[in-house]
N, C-alpha and C positions, 0 to 999 in steps of 0.2 A: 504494500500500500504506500502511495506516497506520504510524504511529511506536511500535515497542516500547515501551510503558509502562513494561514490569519490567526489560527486557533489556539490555545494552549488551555492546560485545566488546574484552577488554582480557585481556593474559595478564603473570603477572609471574613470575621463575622462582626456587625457590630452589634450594641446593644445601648439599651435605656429603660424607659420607663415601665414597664409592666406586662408580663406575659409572658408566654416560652414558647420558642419557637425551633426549626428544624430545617435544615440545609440537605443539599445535595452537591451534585457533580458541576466541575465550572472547567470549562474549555476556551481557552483565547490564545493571543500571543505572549509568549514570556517577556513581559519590558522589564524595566527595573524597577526593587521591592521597597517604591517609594509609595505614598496615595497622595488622592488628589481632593480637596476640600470639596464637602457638596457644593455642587452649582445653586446659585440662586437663585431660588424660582421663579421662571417667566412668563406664567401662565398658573389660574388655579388649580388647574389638574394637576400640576407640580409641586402644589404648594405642601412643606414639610408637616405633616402629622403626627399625634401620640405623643407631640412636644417631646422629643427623643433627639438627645445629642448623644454623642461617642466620639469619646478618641482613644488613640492607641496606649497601651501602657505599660504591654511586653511584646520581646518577639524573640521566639529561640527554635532552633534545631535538632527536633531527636534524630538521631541517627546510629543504626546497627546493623552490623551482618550478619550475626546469629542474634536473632532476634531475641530479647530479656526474658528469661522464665521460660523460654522455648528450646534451651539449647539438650543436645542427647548425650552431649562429649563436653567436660568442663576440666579444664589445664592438664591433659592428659601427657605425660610425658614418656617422649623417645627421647634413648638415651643413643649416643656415638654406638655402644658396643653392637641395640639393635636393629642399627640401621648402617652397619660396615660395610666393607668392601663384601662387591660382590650382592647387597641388599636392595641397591639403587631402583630396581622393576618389581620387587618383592613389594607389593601391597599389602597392608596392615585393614583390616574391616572392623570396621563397630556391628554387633550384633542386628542394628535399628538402621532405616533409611529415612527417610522424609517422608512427611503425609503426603506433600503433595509436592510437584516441582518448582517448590520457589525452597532454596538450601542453602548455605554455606559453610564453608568447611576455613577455618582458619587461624595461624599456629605464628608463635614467634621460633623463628629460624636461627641458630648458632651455629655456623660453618664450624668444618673440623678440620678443612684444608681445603688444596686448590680441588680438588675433585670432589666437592660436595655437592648434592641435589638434594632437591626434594620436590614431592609432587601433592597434593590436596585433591580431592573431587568427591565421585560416586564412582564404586567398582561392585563389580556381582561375585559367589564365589567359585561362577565359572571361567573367569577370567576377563571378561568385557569391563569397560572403563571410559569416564570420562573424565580428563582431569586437568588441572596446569600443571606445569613441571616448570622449576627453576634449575639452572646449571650454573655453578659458581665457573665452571672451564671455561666456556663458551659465553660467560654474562647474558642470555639468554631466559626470556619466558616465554611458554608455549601451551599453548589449547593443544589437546589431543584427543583421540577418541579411538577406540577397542573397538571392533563391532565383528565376528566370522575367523577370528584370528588373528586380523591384519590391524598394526595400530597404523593411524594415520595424523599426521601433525598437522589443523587445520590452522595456526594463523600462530606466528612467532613475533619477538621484538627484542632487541638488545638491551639489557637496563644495567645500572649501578647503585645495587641496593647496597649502598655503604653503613648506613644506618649508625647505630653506634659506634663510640672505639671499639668495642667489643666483637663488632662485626653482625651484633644482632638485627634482625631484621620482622617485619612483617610481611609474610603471604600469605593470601585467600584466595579461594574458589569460592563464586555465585554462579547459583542457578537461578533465573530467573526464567518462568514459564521454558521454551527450550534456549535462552539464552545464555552463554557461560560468559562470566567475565571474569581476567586475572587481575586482579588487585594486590599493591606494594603498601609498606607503610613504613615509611626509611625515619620516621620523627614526627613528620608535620602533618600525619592521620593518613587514611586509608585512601590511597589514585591510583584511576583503574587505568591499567597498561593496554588491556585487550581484550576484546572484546568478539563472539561470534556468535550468530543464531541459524546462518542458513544453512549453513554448513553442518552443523552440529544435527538440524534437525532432517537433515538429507539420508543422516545415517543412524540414527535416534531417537524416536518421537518419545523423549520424558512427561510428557503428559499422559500418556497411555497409562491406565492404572496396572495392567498388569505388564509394563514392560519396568513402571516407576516402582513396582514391588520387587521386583526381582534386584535392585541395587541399595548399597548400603552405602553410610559415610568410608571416608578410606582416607588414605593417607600412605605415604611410601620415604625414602629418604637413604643415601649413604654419606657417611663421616658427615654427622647432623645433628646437633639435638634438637628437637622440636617439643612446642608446647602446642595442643591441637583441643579446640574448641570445635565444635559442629553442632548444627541446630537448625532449623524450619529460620528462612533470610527473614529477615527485620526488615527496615527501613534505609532509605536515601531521604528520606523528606515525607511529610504526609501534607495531605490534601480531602476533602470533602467531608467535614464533621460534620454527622447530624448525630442527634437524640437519641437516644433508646428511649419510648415514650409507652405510656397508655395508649387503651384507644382512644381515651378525651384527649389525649396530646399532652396530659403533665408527665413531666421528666421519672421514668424509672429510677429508683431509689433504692441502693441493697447497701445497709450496712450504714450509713452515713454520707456512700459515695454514687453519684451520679455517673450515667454509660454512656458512651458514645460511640459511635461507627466511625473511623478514618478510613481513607483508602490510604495504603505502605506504596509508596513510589519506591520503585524497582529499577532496575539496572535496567534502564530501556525505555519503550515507549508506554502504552495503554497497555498493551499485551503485558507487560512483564511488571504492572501493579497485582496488589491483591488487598483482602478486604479485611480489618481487622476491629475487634473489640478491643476500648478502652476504657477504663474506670477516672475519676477526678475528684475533687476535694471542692465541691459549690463556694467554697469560701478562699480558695486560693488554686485556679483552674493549672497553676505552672504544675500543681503536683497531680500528674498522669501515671496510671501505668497500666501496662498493655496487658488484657487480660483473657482474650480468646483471638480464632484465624476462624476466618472464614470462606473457605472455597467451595465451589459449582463441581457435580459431574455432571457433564453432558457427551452424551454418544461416546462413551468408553474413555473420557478424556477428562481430566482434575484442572480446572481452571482459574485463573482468580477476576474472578467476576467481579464488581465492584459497584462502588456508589450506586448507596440506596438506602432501604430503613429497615430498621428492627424495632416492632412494635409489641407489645404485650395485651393481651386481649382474654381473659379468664385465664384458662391455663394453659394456653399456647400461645407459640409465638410465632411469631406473621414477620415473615422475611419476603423482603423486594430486594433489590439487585438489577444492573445493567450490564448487558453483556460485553463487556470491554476487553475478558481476557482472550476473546479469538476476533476482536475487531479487524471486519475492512469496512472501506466505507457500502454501506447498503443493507448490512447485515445489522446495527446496534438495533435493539431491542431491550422493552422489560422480562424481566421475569421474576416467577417469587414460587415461594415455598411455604410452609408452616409445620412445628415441629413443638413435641414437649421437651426434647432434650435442652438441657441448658446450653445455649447459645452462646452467654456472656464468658466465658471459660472454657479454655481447653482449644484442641482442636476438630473441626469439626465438614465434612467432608458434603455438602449439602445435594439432593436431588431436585433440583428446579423444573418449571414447566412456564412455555411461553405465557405472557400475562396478556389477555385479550382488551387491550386498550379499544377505544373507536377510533382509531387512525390505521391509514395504510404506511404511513411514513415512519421514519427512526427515530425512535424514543428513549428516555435515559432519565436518570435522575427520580426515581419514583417517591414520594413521602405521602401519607393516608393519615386520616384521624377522623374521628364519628363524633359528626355535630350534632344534636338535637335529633337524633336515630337516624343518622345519613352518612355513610361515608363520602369526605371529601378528599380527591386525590389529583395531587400535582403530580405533575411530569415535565418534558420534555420534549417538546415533535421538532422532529428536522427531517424537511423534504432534502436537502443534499447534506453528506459529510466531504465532497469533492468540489469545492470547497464547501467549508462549514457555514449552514445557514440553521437555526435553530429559535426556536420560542418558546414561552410557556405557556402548557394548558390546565388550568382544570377541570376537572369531573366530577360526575355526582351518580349513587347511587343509593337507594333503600333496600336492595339487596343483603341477604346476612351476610354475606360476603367480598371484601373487600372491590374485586375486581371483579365483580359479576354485574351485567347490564349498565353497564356505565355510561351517561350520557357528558357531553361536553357542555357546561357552563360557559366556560369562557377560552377562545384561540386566540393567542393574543398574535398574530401572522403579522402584525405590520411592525413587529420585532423582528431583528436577524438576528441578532447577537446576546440573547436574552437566555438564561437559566436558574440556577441554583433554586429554585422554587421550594416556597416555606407558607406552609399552612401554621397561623400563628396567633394565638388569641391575646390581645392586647387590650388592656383596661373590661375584660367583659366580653370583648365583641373580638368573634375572628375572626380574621386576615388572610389574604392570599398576596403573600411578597413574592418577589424575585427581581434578577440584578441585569440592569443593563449595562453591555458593554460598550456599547456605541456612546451612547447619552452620560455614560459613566456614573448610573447614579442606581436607585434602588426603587423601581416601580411598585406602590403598592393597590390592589383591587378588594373589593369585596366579595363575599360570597352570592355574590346575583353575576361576577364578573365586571362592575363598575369601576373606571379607573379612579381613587379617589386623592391621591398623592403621591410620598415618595418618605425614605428615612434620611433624615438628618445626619448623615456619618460619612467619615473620611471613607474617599474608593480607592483601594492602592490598586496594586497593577492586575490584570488578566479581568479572570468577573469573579468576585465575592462573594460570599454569599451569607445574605444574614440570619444568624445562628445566634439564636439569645439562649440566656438563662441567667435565673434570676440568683443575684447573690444575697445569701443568709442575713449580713449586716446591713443593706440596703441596696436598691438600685440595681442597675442588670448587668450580666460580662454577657460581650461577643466573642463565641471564640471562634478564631476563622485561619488561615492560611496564604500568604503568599505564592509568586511563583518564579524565587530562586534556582534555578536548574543546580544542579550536581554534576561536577567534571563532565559538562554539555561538549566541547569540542573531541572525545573518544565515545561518552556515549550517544551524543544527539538529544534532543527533545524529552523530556517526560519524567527527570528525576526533582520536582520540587513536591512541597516550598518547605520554607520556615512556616511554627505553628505560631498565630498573632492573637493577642488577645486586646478586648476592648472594655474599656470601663463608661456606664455612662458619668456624665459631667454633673 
């Protein structure tokens, strides 16, 4: 597929005065993670509502390759003697592989002379392999791949991991969807050397669920010591928090902490995101931690489906999702599940089914909540992703089920650049938001589909999206996302942002 020229996906949230709201998926161009003051209203339709100001008041970057609380191998040590001469192709296997193909595997290296390597990936214990390999001989890092016998070296680079006096070093193996990418860490954090997907999946398809069972973590090395972490991939950056809500739309609650959906930006583009659960502290949102994955099977394949909601509704729980981890343009769509298993925790491997919107066109971004016995539900329509043209709709139905007979309220078509749609009840009365990109501001409608204003808050870069919740000591945080790319000149497109937060004034 080609590379969005106009589009990129970054949400960032604000907040103020009363109510809780619930964000989705945001697609634009990566500028800089600067915002820009709401525009002044030039018309009443425009004019700012809810008396709701925000500004920003943090901005930080999680960032992991074995994702926190996710890992299978923690400081595992080879020593020199078990990886000597003559051990270099000797592959070492952890018991456990990954749930699904987003992985990484990675280890601090202590050379033991000039003929030192070592290698990190997935191996089977039939012999097949996919891996990087460092060679102290040759200063050399290299993607490879096992498949029938025959290994084959798909994409090499010359590097000088000098790292400490000591000579110690960082290297990693990521998987992302079937993308491998070889990552250094000589001091100044973790840069990806090299990177390959077509290749790899030419002779490999790791999404396959029984080809992704059959491989375990692994690791190899002669004259080496290594320290070797492995675990289901973490993060480069996140993007699109919404809510884990009721079905009235108040914020789920376990323990004193509030849930959230991110999407974990991956080493890549759309494809190589995936969908995660996070927990928060309503009184200080900086303190996150990550505490369930969530991926799609569809037709024999483990995907990481992305941006959407997790709703709670009696005793089960009603998952939506966008099909972003096999995107081309013509293909994205919603889909959703529902399930008793606990969602918020753990890992969890989901079976989805298309969700029958009233549109023929490509949709994304789904959030639901039951108003006064009606499900109201936002989305996303876009007649083209070639390039990206996109708006928000929402629906209505009295059906007991979420996406059953759904009519359309409001198309808002004479948007292009418009998403992150939030169903949000503010002072009593709810809200149908979402964020324009063009206009650069924050369109909001009622539930009849009337335009009646817009929110008072800074827009920083790509499109926003406004994600309230209410804080304990007063007044409301946004919490929302930028969109800083992640070493974009090796990977390309797709590793933001920083996570932003907003306080109202």
């Amino acid at each position: 597929m080609s590379r969005p020229p106009v589009l990129g996906r970054r949400a960032v949230l604000v907040g103020a005065a009363a109510g809780a709201l619930a964000a989705c998926t945001a697609v634009r161009d990566a500028g800089p993670a600067t915002s820009s003051p709401a525009p002044a209203p030039s018309t009443a339709q425009e004019a700012a509502i809810f008396d709701l100001s925000l500004q920003i008041t943090d901005q930080h970057r999680p960032f992991a390759l074995v994702a926190p609380g996710f890992a299978a191998l923690e400081g595992y040590a080879v020593r020199p003697s078990d990886a000597g001469p003559g051990r270099g192709r000797d592959v070492g296997l952890h018991d456990s592989g990954p749930p699904a193909p987003f992985a990484a595997v990675q280890a601090r290296v202590t050379p033991g002379g000039e003929g030192a390597t070592a290698a990190l990936g997935l191996a089977t214990p039939a012999g097949e392999h996919v891996l990087v390999r460092w060679s102290s001989r040759t200063g050399r890092v290299t993607i490879e791949v096992r498949t029938g016998g025959r290994t084959r070296v798909l994409r090499r680079r010359t590097v000088s991991p000098a790292g400490s006096p000591t000579g110690t070093f960082g290297l990693a193996f990521a998987l992302c969807e079937n993308q491998v990418t070889a990552l250094l860490d000589t001091g100044a954090g973790w840069e990806p050397v090299l990177t390959e997907r077509t290749k790899v999946a030419d002779l490999v398809d790791l999404r396959r669920e029984d080809v992704l069972a059959e491989h375990r973590y692994a690791w190899a090395g002669q004259d080496v010591a290594l320290e070797v972490d492995a675990g289901v991939f973490g993060m480069t950056g996140l993007r699109d928090p919404h809510l884990v809500q009721h079905a009235d739309g108040t914020p789920y609650e376990r323990d004193g902490r509030v849930y959230l959906t991110w999407t974990c930006a991956g080493l890549g583009f759309f494809q190589q995101a995936h969908w995660t659960v996070w927990s928060l502290d309503p009184a200080d949102p900086r303190d996150m931690r990550l505490e369930g994955q969530l991926f799609s099977r569809r037709d024999g394949l483990v995907l990481g489906d992305h941006a959407g909601q997790v709703v709670r509704d009696g005793d089960r729980w009603l998952v939506a999702s966008s099909s972003w981890g096999d995107f081309e343009p013509g293909s994205i769509h919603v889909r959703h599940t529902e399930t008793t298993a606990d969602v918020l925790h753990g890992v969890h491997v989901l079976d989805h089914e298309r969700t029958p919107l009233p549109t023929e066109q490509g949709t994304w971004d789904p959030g639901f909540t039951r108003v006064d016995g009606a499900w109201h539900v936002g989305y996303v329509e876009s007649p083209s992703q070639d390039p990206f043209d996109f708006h928000p709709v929402l629906a209505r139905t009295r059906a007991a089920r979420w996406h059953e007979d759904l009519e359309p309220v409001l198309v808002a078509d004479d948007l292009h650049q418009t998403e992150g749609p939030i169903i949000a009840t503010v002072e009593d009365t709810t809200w149908f938001l979402a964020s324009d990109g063009d206009a650069r501001h924050y369109p909001v409608f009622d539930l009849g589909g009337r335009r009646v204003g817009r929110l008072d808050a800074p827009y920083p870069s790509n499109i926003p999206h406004p994600q309230l919740l209410a804080d304990p000591a007063g007044g409301w945080w946004m919490i929302s996302f930028e969109g800083t790319q992640f070493a974009e000149p090796v990977m390309g497109y797709g590793g933001h942002g920083d996570v932003v937060l907003l306080h109202s004034r």
